[in-house]
RONU-64277 format. One line per 4 residues: their letters; for each residue z, x, y of N, C-alpha, C. Coordinates in Angstrom, 1 decimal, padded with zeros to 4 digits. Example, Ala and Ser with C-alpha at 12.3 -4.5 7.8 and 13.67 -1.06 7.14 Angstrom:
<fises>
AS) 007.8,013.2,-005.7,007.8,012.3,-004.5,007.8,013.2,-003.3 ~ 007.1,012.8,-002.2,007.1,013.7,-001.1,007.9,012.9,000.0
</fises>
This chain:
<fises>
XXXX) -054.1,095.1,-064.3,-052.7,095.4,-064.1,-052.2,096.3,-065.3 ~ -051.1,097.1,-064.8,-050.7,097.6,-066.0,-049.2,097.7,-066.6 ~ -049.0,097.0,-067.3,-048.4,096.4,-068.0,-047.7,097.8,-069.6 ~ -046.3,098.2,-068.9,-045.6,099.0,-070.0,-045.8,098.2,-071.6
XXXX) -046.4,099.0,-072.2,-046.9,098.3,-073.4,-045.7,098.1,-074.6 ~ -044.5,098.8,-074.3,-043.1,098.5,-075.0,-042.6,097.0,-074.4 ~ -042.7,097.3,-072.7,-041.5,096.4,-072.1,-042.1,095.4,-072.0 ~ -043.6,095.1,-071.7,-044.6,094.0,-071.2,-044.3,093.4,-069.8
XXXX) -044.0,094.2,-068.9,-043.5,094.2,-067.8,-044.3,094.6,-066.8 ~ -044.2,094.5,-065.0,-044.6,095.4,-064.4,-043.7,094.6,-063.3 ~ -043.8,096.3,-062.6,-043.5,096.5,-061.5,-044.2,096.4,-060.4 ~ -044.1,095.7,-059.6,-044.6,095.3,-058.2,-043.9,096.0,-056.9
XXXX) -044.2,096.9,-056.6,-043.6,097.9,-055.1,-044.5,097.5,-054.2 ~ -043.8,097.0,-052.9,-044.8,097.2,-052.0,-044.3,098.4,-051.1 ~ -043.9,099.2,-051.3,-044.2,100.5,-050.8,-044.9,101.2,-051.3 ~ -045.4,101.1,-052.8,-046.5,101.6,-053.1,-047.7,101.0,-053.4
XXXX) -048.1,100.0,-052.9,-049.3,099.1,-052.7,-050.1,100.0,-051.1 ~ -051.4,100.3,-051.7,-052.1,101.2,-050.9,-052.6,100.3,-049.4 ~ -052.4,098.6,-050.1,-052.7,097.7,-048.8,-051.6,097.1,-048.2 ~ -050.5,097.8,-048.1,-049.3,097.7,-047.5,-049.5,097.9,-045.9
XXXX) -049.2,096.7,-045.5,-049.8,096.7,-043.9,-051.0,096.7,-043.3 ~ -051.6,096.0,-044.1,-053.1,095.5,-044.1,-053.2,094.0,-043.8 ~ -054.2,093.9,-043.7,-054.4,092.1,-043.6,-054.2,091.7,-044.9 ~ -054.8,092.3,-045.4,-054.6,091.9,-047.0,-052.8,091.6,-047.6
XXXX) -051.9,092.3,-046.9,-050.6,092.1,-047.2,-050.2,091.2,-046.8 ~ -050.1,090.7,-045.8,-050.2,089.3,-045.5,-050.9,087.9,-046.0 ~ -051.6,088.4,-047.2,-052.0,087.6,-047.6,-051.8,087.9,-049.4 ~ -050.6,088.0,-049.6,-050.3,088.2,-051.3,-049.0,087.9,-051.8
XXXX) -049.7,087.2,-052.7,-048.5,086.6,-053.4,-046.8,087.1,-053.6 ~ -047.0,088.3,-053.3,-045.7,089.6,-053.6,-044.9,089.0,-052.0 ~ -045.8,089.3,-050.7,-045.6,089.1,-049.6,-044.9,087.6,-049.8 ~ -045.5,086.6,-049.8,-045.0,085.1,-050.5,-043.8,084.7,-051.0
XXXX) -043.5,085.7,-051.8,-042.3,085.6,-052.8,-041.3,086.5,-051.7 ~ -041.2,087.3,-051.6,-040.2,088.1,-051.0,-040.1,087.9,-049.2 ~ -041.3,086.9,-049.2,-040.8,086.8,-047.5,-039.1,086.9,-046.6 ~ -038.2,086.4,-047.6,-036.7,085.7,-047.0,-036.3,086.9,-048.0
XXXX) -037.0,087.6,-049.1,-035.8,088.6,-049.4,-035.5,090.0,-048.7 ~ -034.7,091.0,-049.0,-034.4,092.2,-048.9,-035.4,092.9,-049.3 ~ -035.4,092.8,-050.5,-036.6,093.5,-051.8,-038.0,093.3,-051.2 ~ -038.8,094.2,-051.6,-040.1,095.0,-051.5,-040.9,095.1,-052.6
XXXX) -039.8,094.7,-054.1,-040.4,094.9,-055.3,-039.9,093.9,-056.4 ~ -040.5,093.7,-057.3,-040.6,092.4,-058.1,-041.1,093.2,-059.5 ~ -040.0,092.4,-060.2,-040.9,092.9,-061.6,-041.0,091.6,-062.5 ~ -042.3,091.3,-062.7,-042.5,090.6,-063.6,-043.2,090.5,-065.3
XXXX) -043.1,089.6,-065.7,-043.4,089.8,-067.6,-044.8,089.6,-067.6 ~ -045.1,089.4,-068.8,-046.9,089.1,-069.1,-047.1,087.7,-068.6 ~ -046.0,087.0,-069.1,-046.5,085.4,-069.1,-046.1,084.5,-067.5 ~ -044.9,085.8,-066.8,-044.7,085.4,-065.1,-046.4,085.5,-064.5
XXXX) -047.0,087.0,-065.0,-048.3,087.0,-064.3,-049.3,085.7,-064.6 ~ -049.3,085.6,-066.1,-049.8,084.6,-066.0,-049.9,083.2,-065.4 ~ -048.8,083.1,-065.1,-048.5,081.7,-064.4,-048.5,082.2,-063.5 ~ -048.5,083.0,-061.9,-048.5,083.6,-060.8,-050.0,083.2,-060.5
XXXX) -051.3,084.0,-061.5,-052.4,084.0,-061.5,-053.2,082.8,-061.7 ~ -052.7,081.5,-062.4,-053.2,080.5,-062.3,-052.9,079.9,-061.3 ~ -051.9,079.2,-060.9,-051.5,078.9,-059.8,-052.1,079.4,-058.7 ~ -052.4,080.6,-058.4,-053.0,081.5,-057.0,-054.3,080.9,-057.1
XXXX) -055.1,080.7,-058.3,-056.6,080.3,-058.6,-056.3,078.8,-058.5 ~ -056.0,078.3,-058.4,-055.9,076.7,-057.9,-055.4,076.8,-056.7 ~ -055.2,077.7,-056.0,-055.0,077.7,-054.2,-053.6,077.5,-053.7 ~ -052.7,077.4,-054.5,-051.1,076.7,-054.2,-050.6,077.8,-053.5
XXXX) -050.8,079.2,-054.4,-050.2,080.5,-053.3,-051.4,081.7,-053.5 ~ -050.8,082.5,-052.1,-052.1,083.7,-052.4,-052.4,084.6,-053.4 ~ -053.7,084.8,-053.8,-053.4,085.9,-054.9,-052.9,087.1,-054.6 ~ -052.7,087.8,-056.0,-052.1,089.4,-055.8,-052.7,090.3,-055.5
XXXX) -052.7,090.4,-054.4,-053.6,092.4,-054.0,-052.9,093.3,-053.7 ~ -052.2,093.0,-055.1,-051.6,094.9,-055.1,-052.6,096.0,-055.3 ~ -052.3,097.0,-055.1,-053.3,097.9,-055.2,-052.3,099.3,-055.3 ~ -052.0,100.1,-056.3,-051.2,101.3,-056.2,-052.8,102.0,-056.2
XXXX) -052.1,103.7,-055.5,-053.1,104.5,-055.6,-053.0,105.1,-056.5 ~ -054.0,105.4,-057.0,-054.2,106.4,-058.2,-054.1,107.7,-057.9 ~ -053.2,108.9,-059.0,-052.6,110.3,-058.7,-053.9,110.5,-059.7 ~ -054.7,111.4,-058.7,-055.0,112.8,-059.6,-054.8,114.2,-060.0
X) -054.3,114.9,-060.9,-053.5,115.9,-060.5,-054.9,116.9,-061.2
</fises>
């Protein structure tokens, strides 16, 4: 993940998640959390991910498959 190294943050879009409308999107934790909301994007801290990512690894919710695409210019 990448994580603003001032803010210790990230941004989660799923409009820019490359498996947006995939089987895989239906199966991620982003999808999970925002099912009843508006929003498409989520920003969370270092220590939200962490807790997001244990939890997913003990099976309680799906894990994260975000996936942004990478710009090459």
């Amino acid at each position: 993940m990448n994580f603003k190294e001032t803010e210790n943050k990230l941004l989660i879009d799923c409009e820019k998640c490359v498996k947006q409308e995939s089987q895989h999107c239906g199966d991620c934790v982003i999808t999970f959390l925002c099912r009843d909301a508006d929003s498409t994007a989520v920003i969370i801290d270092l220590d939200e991910y962490r807790s997001i990512k244990e939890i997913a690894d003990a099976g309680l919710v799906p894990p994260l498959r975000y996936s942004e695409a990478i710009r090459v210019f």
